[in-house]
VEXDREN-2710 file (C-alpha; in Angstrom, 1 decimal):
% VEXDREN-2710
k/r/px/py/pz
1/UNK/0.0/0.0/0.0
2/UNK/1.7/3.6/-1.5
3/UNK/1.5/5.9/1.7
4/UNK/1.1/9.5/0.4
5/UNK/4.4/11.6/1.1
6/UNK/2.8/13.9/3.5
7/UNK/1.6/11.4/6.0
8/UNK/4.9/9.4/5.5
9/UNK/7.9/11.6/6.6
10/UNK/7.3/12.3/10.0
11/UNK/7.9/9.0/10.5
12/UNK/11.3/9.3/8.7
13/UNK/13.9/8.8/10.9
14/UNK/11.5/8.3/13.8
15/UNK/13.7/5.2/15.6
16/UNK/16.6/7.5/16.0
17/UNK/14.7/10.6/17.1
18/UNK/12.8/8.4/19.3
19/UNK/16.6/6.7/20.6
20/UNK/17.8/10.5/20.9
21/UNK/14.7/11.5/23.4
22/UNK/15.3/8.8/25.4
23/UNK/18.8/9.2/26.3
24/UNK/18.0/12.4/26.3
25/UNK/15.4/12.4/29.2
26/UNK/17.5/10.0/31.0
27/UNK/20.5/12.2/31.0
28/UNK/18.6/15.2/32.1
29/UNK/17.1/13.2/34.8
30/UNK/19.8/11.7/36.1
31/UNK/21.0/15.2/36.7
32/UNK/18.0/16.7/38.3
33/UNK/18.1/14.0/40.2
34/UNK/21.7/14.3/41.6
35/UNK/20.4/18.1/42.2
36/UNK/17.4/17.2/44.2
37/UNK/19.1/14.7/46.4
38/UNK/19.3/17.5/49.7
39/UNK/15.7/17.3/49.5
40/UNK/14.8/13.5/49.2
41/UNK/14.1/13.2/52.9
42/UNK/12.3/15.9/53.7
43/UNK/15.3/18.3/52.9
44/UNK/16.7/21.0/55.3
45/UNK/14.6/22.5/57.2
46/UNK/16.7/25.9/59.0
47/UNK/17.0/28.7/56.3
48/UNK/20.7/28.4/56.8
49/UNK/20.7/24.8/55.6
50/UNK/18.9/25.9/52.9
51/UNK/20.9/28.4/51.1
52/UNK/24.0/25.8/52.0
53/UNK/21.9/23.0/49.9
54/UNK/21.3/25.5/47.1
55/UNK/25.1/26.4/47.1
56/UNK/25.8/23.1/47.1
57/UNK/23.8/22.4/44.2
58/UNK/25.2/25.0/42.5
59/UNK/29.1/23.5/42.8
60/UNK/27.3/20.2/42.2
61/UNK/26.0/21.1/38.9
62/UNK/29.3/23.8/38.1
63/UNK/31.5/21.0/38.3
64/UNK/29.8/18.6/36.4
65/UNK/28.8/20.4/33.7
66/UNK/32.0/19.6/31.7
67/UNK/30.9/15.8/32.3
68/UNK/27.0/16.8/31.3
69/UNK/28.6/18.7/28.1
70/UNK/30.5/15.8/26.9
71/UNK/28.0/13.5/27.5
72/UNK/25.5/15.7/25.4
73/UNK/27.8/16.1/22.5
74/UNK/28.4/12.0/22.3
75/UNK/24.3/12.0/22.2
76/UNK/24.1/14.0/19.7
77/UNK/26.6/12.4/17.6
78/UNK/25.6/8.7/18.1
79/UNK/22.3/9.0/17.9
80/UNK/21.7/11.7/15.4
81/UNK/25.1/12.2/14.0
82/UNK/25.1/15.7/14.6
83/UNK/28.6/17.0/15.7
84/UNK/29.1/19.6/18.1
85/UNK/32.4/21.2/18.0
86/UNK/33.9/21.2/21.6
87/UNK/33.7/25.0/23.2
88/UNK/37.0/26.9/24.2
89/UNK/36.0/26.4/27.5
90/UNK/35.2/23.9/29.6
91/UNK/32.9/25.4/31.6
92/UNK/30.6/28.5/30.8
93/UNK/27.7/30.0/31.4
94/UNK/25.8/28.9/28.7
95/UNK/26.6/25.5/28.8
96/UNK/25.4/26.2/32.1
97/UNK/22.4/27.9/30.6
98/UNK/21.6/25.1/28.7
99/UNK/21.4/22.1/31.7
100/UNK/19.4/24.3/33.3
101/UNK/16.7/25.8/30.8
102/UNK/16.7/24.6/27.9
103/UNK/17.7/20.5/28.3
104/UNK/15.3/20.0/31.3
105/UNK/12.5/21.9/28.8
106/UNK/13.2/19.4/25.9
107/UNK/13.5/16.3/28.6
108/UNK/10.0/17.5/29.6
109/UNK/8.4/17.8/26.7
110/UNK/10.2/14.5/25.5
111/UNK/8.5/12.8/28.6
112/UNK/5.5/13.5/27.5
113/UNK/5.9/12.8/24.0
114/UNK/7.0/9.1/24.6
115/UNK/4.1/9.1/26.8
116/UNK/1.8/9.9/24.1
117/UNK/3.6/7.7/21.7
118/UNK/3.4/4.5/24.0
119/UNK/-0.1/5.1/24.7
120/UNK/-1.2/5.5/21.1
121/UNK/0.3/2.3/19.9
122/UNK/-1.4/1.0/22.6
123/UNK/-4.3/2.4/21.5
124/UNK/-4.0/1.7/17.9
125/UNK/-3.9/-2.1/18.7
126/UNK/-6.4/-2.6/20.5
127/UNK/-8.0/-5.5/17.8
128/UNK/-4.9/-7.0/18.7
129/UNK/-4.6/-7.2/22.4
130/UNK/-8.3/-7.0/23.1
131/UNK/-8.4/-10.9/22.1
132/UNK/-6.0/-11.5/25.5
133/UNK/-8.6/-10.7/27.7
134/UNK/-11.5/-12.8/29.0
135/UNK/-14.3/-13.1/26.9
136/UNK/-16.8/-12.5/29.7
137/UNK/-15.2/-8.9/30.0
138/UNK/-15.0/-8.2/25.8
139/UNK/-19.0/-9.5/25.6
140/UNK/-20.1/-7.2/28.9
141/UNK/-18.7/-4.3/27.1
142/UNK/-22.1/-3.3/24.7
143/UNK/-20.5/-2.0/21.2
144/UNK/-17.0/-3.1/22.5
145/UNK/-16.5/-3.3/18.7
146/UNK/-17.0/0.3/18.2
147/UNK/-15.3/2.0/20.7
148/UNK/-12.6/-0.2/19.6
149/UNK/-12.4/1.2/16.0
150/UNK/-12.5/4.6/17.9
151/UNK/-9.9/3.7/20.3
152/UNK/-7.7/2.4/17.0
153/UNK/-8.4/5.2/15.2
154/UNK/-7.5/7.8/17.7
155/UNK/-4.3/5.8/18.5
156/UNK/-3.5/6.4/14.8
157/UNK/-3.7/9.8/15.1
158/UNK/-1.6/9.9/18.1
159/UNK/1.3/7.9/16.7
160/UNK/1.3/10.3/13.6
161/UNK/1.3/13.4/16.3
162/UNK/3.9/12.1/18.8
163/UNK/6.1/11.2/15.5
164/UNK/5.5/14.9/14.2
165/UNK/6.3/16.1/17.7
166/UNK/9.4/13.7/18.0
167/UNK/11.0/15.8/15.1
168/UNK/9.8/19.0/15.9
169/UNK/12.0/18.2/19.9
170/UNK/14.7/17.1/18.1
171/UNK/16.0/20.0/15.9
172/UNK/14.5/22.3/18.5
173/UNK/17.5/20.4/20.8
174/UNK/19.6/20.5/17.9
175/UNK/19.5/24.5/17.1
176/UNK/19.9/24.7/21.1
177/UNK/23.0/23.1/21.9
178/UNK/24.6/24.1/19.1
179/UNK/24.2/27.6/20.6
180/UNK/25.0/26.6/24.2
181/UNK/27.7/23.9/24.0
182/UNK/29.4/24.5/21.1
183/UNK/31.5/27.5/20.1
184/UNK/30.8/31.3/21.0
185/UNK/30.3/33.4/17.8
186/UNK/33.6/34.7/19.2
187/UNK/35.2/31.2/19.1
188/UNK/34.2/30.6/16.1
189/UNK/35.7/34.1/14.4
190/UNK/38.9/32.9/16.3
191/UNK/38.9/29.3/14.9
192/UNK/38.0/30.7/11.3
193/UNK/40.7/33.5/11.4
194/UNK/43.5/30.5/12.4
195/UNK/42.2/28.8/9.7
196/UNK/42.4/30.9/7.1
197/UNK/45.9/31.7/8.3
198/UNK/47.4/28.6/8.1
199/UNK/46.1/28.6/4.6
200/UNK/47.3/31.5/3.6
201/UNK/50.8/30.2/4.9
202/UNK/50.6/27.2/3.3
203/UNK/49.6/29.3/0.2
204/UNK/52.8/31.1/0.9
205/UNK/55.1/28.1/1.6
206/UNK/53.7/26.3/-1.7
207/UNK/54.4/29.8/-3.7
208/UNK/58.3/29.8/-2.2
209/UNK/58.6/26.4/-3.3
210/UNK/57.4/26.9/-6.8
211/UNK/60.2/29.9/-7.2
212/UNK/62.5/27.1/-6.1
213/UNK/61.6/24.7/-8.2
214/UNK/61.7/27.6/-11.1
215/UNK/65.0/28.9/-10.2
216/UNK/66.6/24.9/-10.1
217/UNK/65.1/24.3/-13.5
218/UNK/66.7/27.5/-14.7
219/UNK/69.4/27.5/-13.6
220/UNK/70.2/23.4/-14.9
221/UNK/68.4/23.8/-17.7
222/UNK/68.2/27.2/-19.5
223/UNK/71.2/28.6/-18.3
224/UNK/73.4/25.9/-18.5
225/UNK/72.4/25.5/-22.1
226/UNK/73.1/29.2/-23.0
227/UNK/76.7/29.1/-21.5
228/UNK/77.1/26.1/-23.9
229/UNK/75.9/27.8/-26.8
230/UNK/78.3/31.2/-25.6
231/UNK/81.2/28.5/-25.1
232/UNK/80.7/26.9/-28.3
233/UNK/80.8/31.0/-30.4
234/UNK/83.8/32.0/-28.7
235/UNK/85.1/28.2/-29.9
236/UNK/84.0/28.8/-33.3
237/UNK/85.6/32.8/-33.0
238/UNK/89.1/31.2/-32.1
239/UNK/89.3/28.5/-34.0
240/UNK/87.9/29.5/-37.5
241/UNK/90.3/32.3/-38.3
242/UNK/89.7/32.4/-42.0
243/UNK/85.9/33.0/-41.5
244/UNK/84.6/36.3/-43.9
245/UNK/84.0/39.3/-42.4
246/UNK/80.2/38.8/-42.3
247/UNK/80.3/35.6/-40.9
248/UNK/82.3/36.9/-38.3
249/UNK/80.2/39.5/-37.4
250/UNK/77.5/37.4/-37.3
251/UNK/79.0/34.7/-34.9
252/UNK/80.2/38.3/-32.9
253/UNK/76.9/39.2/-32.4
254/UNK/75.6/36.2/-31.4
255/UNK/78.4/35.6/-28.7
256/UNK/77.6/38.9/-27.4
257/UNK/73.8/38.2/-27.2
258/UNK/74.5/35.1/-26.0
259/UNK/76.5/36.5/-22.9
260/UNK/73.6/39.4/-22.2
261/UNK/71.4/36.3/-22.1
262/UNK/72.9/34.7/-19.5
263/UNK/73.5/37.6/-17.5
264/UNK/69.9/38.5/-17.9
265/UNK/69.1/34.9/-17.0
266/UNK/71.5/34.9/-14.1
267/UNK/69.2/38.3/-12.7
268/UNK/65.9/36.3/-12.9
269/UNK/66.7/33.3/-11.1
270/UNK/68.7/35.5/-8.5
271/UNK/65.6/37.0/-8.1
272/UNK/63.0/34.8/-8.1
273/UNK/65.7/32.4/-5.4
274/UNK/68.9/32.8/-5.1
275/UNK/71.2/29.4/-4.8
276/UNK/72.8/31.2/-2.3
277/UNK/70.1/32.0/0.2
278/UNK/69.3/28.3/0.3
279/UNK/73.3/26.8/0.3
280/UNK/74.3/29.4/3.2
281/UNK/71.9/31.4/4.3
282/UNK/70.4/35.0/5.0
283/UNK/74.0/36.7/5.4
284/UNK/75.8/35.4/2.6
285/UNK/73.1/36.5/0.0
286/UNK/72.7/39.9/1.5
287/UNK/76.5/40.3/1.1
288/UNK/76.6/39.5/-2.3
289/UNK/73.5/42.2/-2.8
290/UNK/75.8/44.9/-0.7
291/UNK/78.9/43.6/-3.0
292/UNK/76.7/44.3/-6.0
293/UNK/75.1/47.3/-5.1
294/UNK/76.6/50.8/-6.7
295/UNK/77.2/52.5/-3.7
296/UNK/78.7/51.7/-0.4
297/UNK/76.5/49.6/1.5
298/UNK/77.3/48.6/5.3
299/UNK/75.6/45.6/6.1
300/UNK/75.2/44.3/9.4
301/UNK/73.3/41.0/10.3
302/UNK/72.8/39.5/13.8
303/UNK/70.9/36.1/13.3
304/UNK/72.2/33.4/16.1
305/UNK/70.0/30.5/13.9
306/UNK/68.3/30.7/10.6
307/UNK/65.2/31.8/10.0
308/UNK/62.5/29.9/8.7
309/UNK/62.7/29.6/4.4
310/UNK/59.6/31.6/3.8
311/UNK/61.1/34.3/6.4
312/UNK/64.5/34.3/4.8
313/UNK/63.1/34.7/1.3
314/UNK/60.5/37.5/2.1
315/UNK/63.6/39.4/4.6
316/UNK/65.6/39.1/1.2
317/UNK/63.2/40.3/-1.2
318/UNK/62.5/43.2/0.8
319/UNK/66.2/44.1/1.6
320/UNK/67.0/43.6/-2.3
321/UNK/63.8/46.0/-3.4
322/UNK/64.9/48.4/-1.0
323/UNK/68.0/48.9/-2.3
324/UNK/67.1/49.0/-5.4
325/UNK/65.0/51.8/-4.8
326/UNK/67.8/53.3/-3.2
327/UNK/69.9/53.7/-6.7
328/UNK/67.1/54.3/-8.6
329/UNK/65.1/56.9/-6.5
330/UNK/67.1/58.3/-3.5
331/UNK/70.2/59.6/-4.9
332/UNK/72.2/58.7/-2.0
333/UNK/75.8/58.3/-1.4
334/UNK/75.8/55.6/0.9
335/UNK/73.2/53.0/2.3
336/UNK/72.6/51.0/5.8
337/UNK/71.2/47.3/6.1
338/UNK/70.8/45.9/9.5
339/UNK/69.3/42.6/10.0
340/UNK/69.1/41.5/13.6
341/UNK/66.4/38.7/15.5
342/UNK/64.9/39.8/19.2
343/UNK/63.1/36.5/20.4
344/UNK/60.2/35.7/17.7
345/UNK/60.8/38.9/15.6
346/UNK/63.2/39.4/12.5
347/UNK/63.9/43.1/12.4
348/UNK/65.4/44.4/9.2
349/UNK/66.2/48.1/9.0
350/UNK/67.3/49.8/5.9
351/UNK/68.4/53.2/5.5
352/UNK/69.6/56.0/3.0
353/UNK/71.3/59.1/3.2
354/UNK/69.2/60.4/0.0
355/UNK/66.7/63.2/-0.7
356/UNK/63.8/61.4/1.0
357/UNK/60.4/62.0/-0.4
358/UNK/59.6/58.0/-0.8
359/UNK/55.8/57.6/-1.3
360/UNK/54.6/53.9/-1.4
361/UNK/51.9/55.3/-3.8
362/UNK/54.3/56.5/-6.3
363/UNK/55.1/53.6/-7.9
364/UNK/58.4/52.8/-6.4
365/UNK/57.9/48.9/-5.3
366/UNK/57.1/50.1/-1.6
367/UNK/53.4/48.6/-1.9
368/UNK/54.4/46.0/-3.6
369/UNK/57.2/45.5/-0.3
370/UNK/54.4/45.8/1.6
371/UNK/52.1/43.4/0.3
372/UNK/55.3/40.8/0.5
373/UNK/55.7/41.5/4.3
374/UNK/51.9/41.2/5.0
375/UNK/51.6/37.8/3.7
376/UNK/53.5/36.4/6.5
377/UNK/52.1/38.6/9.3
378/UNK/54.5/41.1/9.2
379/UNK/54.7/45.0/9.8
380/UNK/56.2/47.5/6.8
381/UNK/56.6/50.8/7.6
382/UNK/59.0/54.1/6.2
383/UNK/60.1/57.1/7.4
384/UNK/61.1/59.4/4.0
385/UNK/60.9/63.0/4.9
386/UNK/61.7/65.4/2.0
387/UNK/65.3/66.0/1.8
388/UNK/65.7/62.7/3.6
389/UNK/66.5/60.3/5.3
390/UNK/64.5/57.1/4.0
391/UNK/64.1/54.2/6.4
392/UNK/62.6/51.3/6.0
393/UNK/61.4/49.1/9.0
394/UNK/60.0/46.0/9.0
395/UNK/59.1/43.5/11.3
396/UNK/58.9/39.5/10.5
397/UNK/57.7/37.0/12.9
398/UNK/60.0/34.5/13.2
399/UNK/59.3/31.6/15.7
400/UNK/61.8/31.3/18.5
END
């Protein structure tokens, strides 16, 4: 027999919801009941003993509502597979809230839903018990046959109402504990902000390995095969004397562009990673950066361990940038780099003697410095007044 869609789903699920009330009234119980034991004999009579029992209740029921909280989440996950995400705390007030209010209100009102439940099936079998008892009683009843269809009928209707009812109790317990023993709204800001950082590191980490990965392949690949092809010109210059003037030129010019190429090749994998930031570290690349640079540079670095890779690359972007910016912009005679760790922070100061006026608007690479140190939490900030000096600050966690 095809039972019409309406009528059918409160009776979806109805097993568990019912398995999920029970527990649930038991649970509740069992903890009124541990509340209520001052009073089982008669309870205290002075007011004094009074306000001692209801203290005691209180630190009754204050320490075991971590116990009460646990036992509510494992409910709700065995029995309707809900999951409620532990709360920062074990104890708070509205977990408290919650044992007190609104889980003794759904225990009630689950009471008295089994209640009805057990006494309509009754009810709607009564064709099949009323055959257990004597027939004397079933024949002294006049129209026992009657009431019976009434008695089966309105046992229907109370099977499909507790069933309804059993649904209704159990997201209304749902939506409550979810808002009393899980999470705060704060907790959960907290929980989604530490999430999102550690994907944005790991977004970070994955990005500085793919510029590894990048510079290795250049620098086996591309660039080895460029200095062959530059070997193999100035080969063909040396040992083909006799070669006509145009051909000779043309091999010229090819060596030459050949030996641009490499250097030009040699800048973009020094600055997507440099070999040497990996091989020995944050001091040795920053020295060959000073050694480089155009103007005297005076570089001190204070770093009693290594930072972490990510750090190390983002410290050596932003000193590189900076000093670029430095020849380009600043028109300075001399520069300063100091690197030094304090604890959980990499500190990296850089400084010009320059005409100042640096705006991180202006198109300089300061925003884009800026962007590079906030991806890993860190603090950018420069000092430029017109006429100078520039210095550039910025602050990298590093862990201890």
């Amino acid at each position: 027999m095809h039972i019409p869609t309406p009528f059918r789903r409160p009776f979806d699920g109805l097993g568990r919801s019912i398995a999920f009330l029970a527990t649930g009234v038991l649970v509740q119980l069992g903890a009124l009941l541990v509340m209520a034991l001052p009073w089982l004999n008669g309870g205290p009579t002075k007011a004094l003993s009074c306000v001692a029992a209801v203290v005691g209740m209180g630190a009754v029921l204050g320490a075991g509502c971590p116990v009460l909280t646990r036992m509510q989440r494992a409910r709700f996950l065995g029995r309707l597979g809900v999951e409620i995400p532990a709360a920062g705390r074990a104890w708070s007030w509205r977990q408290l809230g919650y044992h007190l209010a609104a889980g003794p209100a759904v225990a009630l009102g689950a009471a008295c839903v089994l209640t009805l439940g057990a006494a309509s099936a009754v009810a709607a079998t009564v064709y099949v018990w009323v055959w257990a008892l004597p027939p004397e009683t079933r024949l002294g009843q006049a129209g026992y046959a009657v009431q019976a269809a009434y008695v089966s009928a309105a046992g229907l209707a109370g099977l499909y109402a507790s069933a309804w009812l059993s649904g209704v109790l159990a997201r209304i317990d749902v939506r409550a504990a979810t808002r009393r023993l899980g999470p705060s709204r704060a907790e959960q800001l907290e929980r989604r902000v530490e999430e999102v950082t550690e994907s944005r590191a790991g977004v970070v980490d994955a990005a500085d390995a793919e510029r590894r990965r990048i510079e290795r392949d250049l620098h086996d690949g591309a660039q080895q095969r460029l200095v062959s092809l530059a070997v193999n010109l100035g080969l063909a210059k040396v040992t083909m004397p006799d070669l006509p003037d145009d051909a000779r030129k043309v091999i010229d010019e090819a060596h030459r562009e050949a030996k641009e190429a490499i250097a030009e090749l040699q800048d973009l994998v020094r600055g997507l990673h440099p070999a040497v930031l990996e091989d020995r570290g944050l001091d040795a690349a920053l020295s060959g950066i000073a050694e480089r640079a155009p103007l005297p540079v005076r570089l001190t670095v204070d770093l009693p361990s290594r930072p972490a890779p990510t750090i190390e690359a983002v410290a050596y972007f932003v000193v590189s940038e900076a000093l670029a910016n430095v020849v380009k912009h600043a028109q300075a005679s001399r520069a300063d780099v100091t690197v030094e760790r304090f604890g959980g922070i990499l500190l990296l100061v850089v400084s010009d003697d320059g005409v100042g006026g640096a705006d991180p608007s202006g198109g300089t690479g300061l925003a884009g410095l800026a962007k590079r140190v906030a991806s890993v939490d860190g603090t950018f900030s420069i000092s430029s007044p017109v006429g100078g000096p520039t210095v550039v600050t910025v602050e990298l966690p590093c862990a201890p």
